[in-house]
N, C-alpha and C positions, 0 to 999 in steps of 0.2 A: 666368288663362291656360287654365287646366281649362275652362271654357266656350268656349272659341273654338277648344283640342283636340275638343272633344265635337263642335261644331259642324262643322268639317275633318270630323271621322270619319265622322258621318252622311253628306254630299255626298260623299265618297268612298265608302261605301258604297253610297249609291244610283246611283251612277255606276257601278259596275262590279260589284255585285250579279248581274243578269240574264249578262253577260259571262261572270264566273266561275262562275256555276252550269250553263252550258253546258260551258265550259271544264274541270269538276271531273267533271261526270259523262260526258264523251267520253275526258277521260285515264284514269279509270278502266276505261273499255272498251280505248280503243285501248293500254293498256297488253301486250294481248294481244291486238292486229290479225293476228297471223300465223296465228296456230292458230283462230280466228275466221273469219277469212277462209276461209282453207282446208275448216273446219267448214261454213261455206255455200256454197262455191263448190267441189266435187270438178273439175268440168272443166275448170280452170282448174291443179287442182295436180295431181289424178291421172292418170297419160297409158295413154289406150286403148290397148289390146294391146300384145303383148310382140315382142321381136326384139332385133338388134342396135343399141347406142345409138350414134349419133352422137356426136362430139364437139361441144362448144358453137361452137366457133370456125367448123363445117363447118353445123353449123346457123344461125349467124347469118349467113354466108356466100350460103347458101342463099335463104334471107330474103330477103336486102337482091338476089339474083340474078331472085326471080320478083316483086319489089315495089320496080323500083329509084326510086320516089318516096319511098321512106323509108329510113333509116338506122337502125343500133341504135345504143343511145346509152348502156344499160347491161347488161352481160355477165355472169352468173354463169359461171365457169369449173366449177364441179363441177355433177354433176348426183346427185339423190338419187336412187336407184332406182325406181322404180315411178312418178315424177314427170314434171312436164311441165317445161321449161327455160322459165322467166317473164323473159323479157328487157324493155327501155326500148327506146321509139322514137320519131324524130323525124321532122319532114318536111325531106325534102333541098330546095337548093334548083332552081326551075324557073328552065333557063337563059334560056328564053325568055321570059318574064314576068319576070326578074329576083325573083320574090318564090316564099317556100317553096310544095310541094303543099299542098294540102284532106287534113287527113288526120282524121277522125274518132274515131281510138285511140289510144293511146300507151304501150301495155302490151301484149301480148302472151304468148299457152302456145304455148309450142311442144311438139310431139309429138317425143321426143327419137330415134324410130326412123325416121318418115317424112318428119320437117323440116314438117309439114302445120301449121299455128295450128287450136290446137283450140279457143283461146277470147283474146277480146281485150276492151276494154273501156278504157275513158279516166279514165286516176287522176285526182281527185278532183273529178269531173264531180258536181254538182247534182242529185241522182239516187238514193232511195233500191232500186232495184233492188238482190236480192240481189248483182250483180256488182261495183257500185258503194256498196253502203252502207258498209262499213271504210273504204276511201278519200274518202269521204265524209265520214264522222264523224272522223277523222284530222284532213281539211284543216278541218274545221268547228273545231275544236279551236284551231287557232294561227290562223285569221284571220275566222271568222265567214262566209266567203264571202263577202266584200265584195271585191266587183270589180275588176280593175287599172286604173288611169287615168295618163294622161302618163307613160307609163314607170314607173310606181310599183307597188308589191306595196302595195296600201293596206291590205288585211287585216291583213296582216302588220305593218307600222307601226303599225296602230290598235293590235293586240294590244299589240304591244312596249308603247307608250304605256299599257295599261290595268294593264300589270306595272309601269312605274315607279310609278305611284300607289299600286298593289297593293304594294311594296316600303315608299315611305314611310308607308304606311295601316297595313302590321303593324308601327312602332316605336310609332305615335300610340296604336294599340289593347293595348301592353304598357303604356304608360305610363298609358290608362285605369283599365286592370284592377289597378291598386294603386293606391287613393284614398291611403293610409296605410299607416304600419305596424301598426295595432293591425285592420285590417281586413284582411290581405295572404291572410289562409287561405279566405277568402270566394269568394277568386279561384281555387280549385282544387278547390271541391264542388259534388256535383250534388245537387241536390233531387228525387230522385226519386219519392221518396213523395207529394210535393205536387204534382208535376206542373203542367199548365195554360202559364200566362203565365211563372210562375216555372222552370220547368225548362228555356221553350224560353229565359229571359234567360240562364241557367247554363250548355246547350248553348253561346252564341254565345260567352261568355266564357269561361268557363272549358276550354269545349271549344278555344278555341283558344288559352287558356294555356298547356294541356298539349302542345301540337304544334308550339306557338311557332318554335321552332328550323328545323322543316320547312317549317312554310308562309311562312317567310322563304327557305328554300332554292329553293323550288318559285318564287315571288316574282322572285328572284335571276336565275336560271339564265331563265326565261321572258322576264325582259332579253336574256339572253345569245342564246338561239337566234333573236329577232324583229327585236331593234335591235343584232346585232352587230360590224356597222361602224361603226357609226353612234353607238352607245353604250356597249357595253362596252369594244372596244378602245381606243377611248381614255382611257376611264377605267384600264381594268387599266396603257397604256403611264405612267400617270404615276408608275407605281412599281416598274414591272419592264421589263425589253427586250423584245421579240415579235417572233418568226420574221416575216417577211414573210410574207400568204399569196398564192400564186399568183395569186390570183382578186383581190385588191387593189388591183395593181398594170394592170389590164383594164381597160377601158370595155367592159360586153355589147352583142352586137349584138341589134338586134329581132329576135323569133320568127320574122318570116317574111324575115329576110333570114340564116339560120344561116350558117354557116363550115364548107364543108369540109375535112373533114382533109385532110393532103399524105401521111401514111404511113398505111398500114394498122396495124389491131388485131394483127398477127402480129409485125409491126416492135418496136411501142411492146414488147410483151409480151418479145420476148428484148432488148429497150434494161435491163428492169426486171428479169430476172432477172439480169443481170449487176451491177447496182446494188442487187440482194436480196443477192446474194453476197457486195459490199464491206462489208456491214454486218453480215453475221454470221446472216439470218434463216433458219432453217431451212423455215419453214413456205410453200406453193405461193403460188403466186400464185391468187388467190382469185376474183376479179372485175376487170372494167375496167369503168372509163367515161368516154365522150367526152360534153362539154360545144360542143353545137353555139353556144352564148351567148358562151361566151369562147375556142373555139379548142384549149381543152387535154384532155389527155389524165390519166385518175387510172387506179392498179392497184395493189389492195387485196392484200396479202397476210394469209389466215388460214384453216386447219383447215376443211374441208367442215361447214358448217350453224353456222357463229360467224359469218357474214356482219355481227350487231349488235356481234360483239367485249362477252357480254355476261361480268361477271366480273371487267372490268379498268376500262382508262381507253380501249377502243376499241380498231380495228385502224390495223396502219401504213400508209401511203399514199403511194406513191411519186407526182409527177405531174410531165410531158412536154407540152412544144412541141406543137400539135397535128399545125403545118406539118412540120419537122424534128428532132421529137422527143428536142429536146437536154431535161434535167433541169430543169425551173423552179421544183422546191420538195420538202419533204418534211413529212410527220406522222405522227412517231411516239410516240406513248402514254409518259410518263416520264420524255420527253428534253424538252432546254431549259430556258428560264430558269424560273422560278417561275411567271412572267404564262403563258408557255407549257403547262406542265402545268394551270394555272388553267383556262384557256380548255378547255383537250383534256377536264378533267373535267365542263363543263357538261352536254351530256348525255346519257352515263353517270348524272351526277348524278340531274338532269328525268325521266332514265325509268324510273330504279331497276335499270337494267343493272350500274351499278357491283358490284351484291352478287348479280346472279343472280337467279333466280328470287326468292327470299326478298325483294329490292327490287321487282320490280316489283311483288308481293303487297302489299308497304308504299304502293307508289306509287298502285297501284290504290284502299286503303283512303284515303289520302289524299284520291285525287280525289273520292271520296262527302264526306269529310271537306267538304273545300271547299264542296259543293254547301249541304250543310248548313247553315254557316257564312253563305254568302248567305242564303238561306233562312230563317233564322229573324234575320238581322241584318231584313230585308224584316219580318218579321212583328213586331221590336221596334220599327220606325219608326214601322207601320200603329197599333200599341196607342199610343204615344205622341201620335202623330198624332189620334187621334178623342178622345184626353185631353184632347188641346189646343183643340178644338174645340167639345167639350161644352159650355162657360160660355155659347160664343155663341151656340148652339141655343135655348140656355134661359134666354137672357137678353130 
């Protein structure tokens, strides 16, 4: 059986070697896309000259009044001072061609004094310009940039798909790493002094003995975020109940045929704070966003600059009808069945939010971790591989 595990591990490793070593060292960056970003892009987050700020609501207003081919699509409600207001946008659609505007961008700074876009750019465009290289290396990250076709996020499926292997590939590779029990401690030393072939066999293994745990969490949860209708919910339903989510229960429409709303962002916003009140929240309302794909409406409540809800299990989210703005669902961090918190903790989990800065520190070594991991798995196949080849060279 150990021969045809070994043989499984190899093809699975060479399978998804190059994948995850991409995958390991963009998580380790994008683990800190914001302060990154920002660290390259000032005209994007720092807003020229001073005066009286707007409100968000008056400046996306604004917006959508001197550009009515586009709509905003996600809202921060606070603004941090000296900052530009970075909102989401979509193309409305054209009544006369029935099919949405040409819009080139989909991100947006807003100047929070003069309503003016001081800087825009199209998240996760192909592209390493400073504007675009985070959002870049982000969506590089979960789908490779591989293309959509037939209505599909095929990046995104491939990924998911390259995590289940990745999932059953770290059981096969613990149960390698313990040939016996009189060999078991073999599996948790490094040889460092000898170095070469033997240190990089010891990195692969035992480097990932010792992280076991994680890089099956990392594994897990990389299901959860790629193939989450599709695979984890149904797996988690077969042993707990789950909130319906909004977005489930929808068929999206195409890009260029979006949905628009029937109520304004002003509407949905006092529907939400009245339903923030029946529950006890103390904390504003934070953000909104409309989903021009399905129709609906979402509005985050949480504390100025926790927009990632980092610390917990996330922020709460109210979401509304986009037509009539009646209630169509809720997510709240803690509440529901088991399967529900399950799912809410994925990730929190994946990013290393759940624990704060201190996680994403983890998460980031992590992701070098991973890279590693490929890397020298590649460099045991290549030593084996010319092993196995030698006889017939020289025979």
């Amino acid at each position: 059986m150990r021969k045809y595990l070994v043989l499984t591990h190899r093809w699975f490793g060479l399978l998804m070697a190059t994948f995850l070593f991409i995958a390991g060292l963009t998580g380790a960056v994008i683990s800190w896309d914001h302060e990154l970003d920002e660290w390259l892009n000032p005209q994007l987050f720092h807003a020229a000259g001073t005066g009286n700020t707007q409100t968000p609501l008056a400046l996306a207003n604004q917006l959508e009044q001197q550009y009515p081919q586009l709509m905003v699509t996600y809202l921060p409600l606070h603004i941090e001072s000296g900052h530009t207001l970075n909102a989401g946008v979509a193309a409305r659609l054209d009544e006369k061609s029935g099919k949405a505007y040409e819009l080139d961008f989909n991100q947006v700074a807003l100047n929070p004094v003069s309503g003016e876009i001081q800087g825009q750019r199209e998240w996760g465009a192909v592209s390493l310009s400073r504007e675009n290289l985070l959002p870049f290396l982000y969506k590089l990250h979960y789908s490779m940039h591989i293309p959509d076709a037939w209505g599909l996020e095929l990046g995104v499926l491939f990924m998911g798909i390259i995590a289940m292997i990745w999932v059953v590939d770290n059981f096969i590779a613990l149960w390698l790493s313990f040939p016996n029990r009189k060999s078991w401690k073999k599996s948790f030393i490094f040889r460092w002094q000898q170095g070469g072939y033997k240190l990089n066999f010891d990195l692969h293994r035992s480097g990932g003995v010792w992280v076991w745990l994680l890089l099956l969490l990392l594994a897990v949860t990389s299901v959860s975020m790629n193939l989450n209708f599709q695979v984890m919910r149904p797996i988690v339903e077969t042993f707990s109940t789950l909130t319906p989510s909004p977005f489930a229960s929808r068929i999206p429409q195409p890009e260029d045929q979006p949905l628009i709303p029937g109520i304004s962002r002003e509407q949905v916003l006092d529907i939400a704070r009245v339903e923030a009140t029946k529950h006890g929240w103390h904390a504003q309302a934070g953000a909104v966003f409309y989903s021009p794909s399905f129709g609906l409406y979402g509005v985050g409540f949480f504390e100025p600059g926790n927009d990632h809800g980092d610390g917990g299990l996330g922020n709460p989210w109210l979401y509304f009808d986009g037509q009539d703005g009646r209630s169509v669902g809720t997510s709240i961090p803690g509440t529901g069945s088991a399967g529900d918190i399950f799912m809410q903790a994925q990730f929190p989990l994946h990013s290393g939010r759940i624990l704060g800065i201190p996680g994403r520190i983890l998460i980031s070594l992590m992701g070098a971790v991973v890279a590693m991991l490929s890397l020298t798995g590649i460099i045991i196949w290549l030593r084996k591989r010319q092993a196995r080849l030698a006889p017939a060279r020289t025979s």
